[in-house]
N, C-alpha and C positions, 0 to 999 in steps of 0.2 A: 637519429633515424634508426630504427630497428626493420629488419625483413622478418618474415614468418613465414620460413623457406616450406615449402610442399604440402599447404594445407589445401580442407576439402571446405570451400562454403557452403551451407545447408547439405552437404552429405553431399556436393556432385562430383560425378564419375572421375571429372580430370582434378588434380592437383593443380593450383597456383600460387603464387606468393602475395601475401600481404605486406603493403610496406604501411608502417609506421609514422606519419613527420606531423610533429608537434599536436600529434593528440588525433590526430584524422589516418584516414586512407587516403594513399597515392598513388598516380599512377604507376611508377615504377624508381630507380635509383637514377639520378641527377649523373650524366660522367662524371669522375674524378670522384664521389663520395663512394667510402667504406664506410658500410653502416655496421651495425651489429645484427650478429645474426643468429635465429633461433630455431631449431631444426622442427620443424612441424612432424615428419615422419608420415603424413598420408590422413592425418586428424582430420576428424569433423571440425570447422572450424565455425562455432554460432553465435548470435548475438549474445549476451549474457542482458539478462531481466531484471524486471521494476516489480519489487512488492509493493503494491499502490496501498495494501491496509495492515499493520503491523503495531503490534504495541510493547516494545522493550521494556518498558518502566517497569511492568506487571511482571517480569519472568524469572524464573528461578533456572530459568537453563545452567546448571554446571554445579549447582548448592544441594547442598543435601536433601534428601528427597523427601518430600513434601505431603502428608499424605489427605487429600482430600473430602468434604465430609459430601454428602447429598445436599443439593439443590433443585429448586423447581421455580424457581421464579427468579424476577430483574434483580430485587433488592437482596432477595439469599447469595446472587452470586456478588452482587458488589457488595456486599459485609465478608464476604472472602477474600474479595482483595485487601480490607484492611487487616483482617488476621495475620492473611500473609504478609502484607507491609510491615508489620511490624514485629512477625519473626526472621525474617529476611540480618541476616549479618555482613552479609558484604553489598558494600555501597552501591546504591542505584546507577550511578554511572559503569563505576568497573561491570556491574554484569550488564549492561546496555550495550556497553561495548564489549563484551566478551559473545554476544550473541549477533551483534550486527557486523564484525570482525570473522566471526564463524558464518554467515550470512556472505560475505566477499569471497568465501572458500568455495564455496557451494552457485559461486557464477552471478552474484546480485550485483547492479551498479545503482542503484535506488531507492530508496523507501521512503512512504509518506509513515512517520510516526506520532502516532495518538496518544499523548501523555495525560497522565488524569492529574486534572484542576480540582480540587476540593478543598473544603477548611479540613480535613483530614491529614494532609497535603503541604496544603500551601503550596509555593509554584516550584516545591526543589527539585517535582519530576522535569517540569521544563528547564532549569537550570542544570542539572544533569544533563536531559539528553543536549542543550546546546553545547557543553563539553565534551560531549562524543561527537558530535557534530563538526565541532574545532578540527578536535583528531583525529577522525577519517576524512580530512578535506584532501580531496584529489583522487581519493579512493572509491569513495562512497557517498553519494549525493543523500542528505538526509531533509527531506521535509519535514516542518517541525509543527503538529497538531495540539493546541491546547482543549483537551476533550473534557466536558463535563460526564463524567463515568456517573458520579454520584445524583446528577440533575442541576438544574438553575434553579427553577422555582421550587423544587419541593426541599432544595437545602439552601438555607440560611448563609449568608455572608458567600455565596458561588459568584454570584452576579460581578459584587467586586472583583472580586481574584482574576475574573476572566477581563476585566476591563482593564487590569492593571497588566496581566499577561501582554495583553492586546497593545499598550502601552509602554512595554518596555522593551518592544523591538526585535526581541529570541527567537517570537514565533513566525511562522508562514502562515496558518490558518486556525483559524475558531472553529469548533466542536459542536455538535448539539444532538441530539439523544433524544427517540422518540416525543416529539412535544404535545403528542393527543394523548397517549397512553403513562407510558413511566414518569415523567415529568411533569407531573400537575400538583396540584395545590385541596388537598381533599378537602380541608375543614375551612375554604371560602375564605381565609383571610389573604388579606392585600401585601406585598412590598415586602416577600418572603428572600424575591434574590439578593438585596442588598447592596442594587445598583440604584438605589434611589429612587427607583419609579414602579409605581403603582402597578400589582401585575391585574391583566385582562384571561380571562378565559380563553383556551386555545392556542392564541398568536403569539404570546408571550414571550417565550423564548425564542421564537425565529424572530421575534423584533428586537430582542437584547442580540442578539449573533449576526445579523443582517446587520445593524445598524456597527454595531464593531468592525463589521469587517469594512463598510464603507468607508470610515470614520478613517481610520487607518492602513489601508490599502492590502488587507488580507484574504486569503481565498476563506471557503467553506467546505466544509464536510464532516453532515449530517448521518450519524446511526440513526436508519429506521429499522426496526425490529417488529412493528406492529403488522399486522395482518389486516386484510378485509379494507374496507372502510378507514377504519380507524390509521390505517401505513397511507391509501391511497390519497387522503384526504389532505396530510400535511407535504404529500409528493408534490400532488399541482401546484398545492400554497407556495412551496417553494420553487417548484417551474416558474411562477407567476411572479413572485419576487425580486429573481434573477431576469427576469425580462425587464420589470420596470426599473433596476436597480444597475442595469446595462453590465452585469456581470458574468457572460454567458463564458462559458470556457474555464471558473474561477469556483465555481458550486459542483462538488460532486453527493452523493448521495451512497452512503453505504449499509449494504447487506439488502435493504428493502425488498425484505422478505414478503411484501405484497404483491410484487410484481411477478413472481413463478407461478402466480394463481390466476394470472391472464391467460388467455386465448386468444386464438383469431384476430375480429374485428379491435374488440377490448385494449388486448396490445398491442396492435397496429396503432390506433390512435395513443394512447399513453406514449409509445416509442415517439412520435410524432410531435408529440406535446411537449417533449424532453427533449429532442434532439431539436427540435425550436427555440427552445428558453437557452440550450448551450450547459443544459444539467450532465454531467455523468453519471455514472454508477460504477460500484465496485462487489466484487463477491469475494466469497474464500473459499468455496465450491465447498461447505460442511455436510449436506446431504443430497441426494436427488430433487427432493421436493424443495430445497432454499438454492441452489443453487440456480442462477441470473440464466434466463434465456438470450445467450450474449449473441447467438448468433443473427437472429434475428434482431435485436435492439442496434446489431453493428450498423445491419442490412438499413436499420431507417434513420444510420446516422448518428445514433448513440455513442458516444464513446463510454468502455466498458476497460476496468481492468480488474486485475486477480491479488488478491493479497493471501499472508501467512495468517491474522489474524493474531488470535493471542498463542504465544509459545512455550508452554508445560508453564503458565501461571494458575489461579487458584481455580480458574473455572476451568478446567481440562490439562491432562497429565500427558498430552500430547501436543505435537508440533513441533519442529525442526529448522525453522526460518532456510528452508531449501525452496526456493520458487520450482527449481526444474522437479524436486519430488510434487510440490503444488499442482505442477501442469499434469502428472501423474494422477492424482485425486480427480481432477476438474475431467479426464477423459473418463476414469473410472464411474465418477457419479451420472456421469451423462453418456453412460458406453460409446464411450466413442469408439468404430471399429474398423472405418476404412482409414487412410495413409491421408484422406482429408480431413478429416473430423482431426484427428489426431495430432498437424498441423495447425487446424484451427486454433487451439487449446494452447500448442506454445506461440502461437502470435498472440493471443491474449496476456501473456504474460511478458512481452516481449515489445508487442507496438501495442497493445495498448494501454498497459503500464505508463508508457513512455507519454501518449496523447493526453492520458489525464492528468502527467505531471510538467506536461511542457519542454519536455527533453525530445529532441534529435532523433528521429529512429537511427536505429542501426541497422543497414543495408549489408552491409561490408562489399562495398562499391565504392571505388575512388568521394571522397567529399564527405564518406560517411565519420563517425566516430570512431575509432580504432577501439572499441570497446565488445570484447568477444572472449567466448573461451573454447577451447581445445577438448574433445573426450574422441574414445577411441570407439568405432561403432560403424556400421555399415549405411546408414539415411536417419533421416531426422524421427517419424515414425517408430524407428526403434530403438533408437536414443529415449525418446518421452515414456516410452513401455520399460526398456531394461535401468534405466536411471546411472548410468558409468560413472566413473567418478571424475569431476573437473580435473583434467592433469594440470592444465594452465588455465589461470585467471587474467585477463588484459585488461588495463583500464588507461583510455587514452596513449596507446601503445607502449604501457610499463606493466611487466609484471608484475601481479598484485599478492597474488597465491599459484602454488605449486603443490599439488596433488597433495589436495587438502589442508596445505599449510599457510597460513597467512603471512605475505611477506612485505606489506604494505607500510 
């Protein structure tokens, strides 16, 4: 039992104690127990956050620096990741865990990560990150994505890998990558993914990823990147999927960058369409124009969360694996300017992280998680504007990190 003498939850006025026992909140200390106690000193005391889309495997966070060439399209940026995979000198685990470890400093208790599946590859990025996986157990809850970065149909021998992935139990969920656009088959030949069957135009690969995940009891989530038509069209298909596939709560959808190009009526029924089938979405808040109209998709039921995305790997020299800097970006691109918006923005990263990956919110109310961190700041609003530094990190009432240091 730990106390967390004179904290402030979401910034309010009075101080109270948080007590600790066996990984929750309680209501208070039992007679007769001395617990341990931790001086809070008047702290904001907040939930600490779910990066719902992140990709360790790809990162050079902490390696010598990297210098990137120009890119304008899908395939120029995934032939970057292989350059860099294969200048990269320290092991994909040690720097997965050296950024998902720095990621528990910075307030995170969560991440869905997207490992890329390829014959480039082979599955050592999922075997890696299940080893990081291992070692932040208790610290750091790690969803484990086997993502086709490179495609299913337009690469040879993919289809396998992701079957065998799917098969040998590491992962939590199957990957898929635009399947109208990036992912197709130009020169019309047949049975390119090398899962044995014959591919069709279109549906292809949401029937090789659907049908895996069935098969073997794994979530989904889908990169859309395509625009127009072309993002909206494989969105239903997969609304539609997960309806008849009885997977509603298990399919999320991310970046779908078609959807910021709705309006009104448009996204009212799309929200609608989606929050029926039990689809999610996720964003990384990269510009004004891609970033998820989450408020509205919340309003019709959506479940909606915020990820880091990729972190100083080949396609951008930026990124930090810091959600609360995240929740900073996502009010920036979408000015957020009243003390509402601007709470909006860390409940996104906060509860709704947590809805799409099936974890507990954190109240910090007796029952809840004892999972929260400590920064020094006058209300929540300007906590998410000035970015403090996490003095305490809590995960299931143990300290994890201490002003900035990982002690997990």
């Amino acid at each position: 039992m730990t106390v967390f003498r004179e904290v402030r939850p979401f910034g309010s006025a009075q101080p109270v104690d948080l007590v600790a026992v066996d990984g929750l909140l309680a209501e208070g200390v039992p007679d007769g127990v001395v617990p341990e106690v931790v001086e809070g000193g008047g702290r904001i005391a907040l939930p600490t956050l779910v990066d719902a889309h992140i990709h360790p495997d790809k990162t050079a966070w902490g390696e010598p620096w990297y210098s990137r060439r120009p890119a304008g399209s899908l395939p120029e940026y995934v032939q970057g990741d292989v350059d860099l995979h294969r200048r990269q000198r320290t092991p994909l685990a040690e720097r997965a865990h050296r950024l998902l470890a720095h990621a528990v400093t910075r307030g995170t208790r969560a991440v869905r990560a997207h490992v890329d599946v390829a014959p480039a590859y082979g599955l050592a990025g999922v075997a890696g990150l299940a080893e990081v996986r291992e070692r932040l157990a208790g610290v750091l809850d790690v969803q484990l994505v086997a993502f086709p970065q490179h495609g299913v149909r337009r690469m040879p021998g993919a289809g396998a890998l992701f079957a065998e992935a799917a098969a040998g139990g590491l992962i939590d969920a199957i990957g898929g990558i635009d399947p109208a656009g990036f992912d197709t088959v130009a020169d019309g030949s047949t049975n390119r993914s090398g899962d044995g069957t014959a591919d069709a135009e279109g549906p292809a690969q949401l029937d090789l990823v659907f049908g895996l995940a069935e098969r073997y009891g794994l979530r989904l989530d889908v990169h859309l990147h395509d625009r127009g038509e072309r993002g909206l069209g494989p969105l239903r298909d997969i609304a539609a999927r997960t309806r008849a596939a009885g997977l509603a709560g298990r399919v999320v959808v991310s970046h779908a960058f078609c959807v910021p190009e709705l309006a009104g009526a448009p996204l009212a029924e799309l929200a609608a369409e989606l929050a029926e089938s039990g689809v999610g979405l996720t964003t990384a808040a990269p510009s004004a124009h891609q970033v998820l109209p989450f408020r509205e998709l919340r309003a019709h039921g959506v479940k909606v969360g915020l990820g880091s995305d990729g972190v100083r790997d080949s396609w951008s020299p930026y990124g930090n694996a810091d959600m609360l800097h995240r929740v900073h970006l996502l009010g920036w691109t979408t000015d957020a300017r009243t003390d509402e918006q601007l709470a909006d923005c860390f409940a996104l990263a906060a509860d709704g992280g947590a809805e799409l990956l099936d974890l507990p919110p954190v109240t910090l109310r007796p029952g809840s998680p004892a999972d929260f961190m400590l920064v020094t700041g006058e209300c929540l609003p300007q906590v998410v504007v000035d970015l403090p530094q996490r003095e305490l990190v809590v995960r299931a009432g143990r300290v994890v990190a201490r002003d900035g240091r990982f002690a997990g």
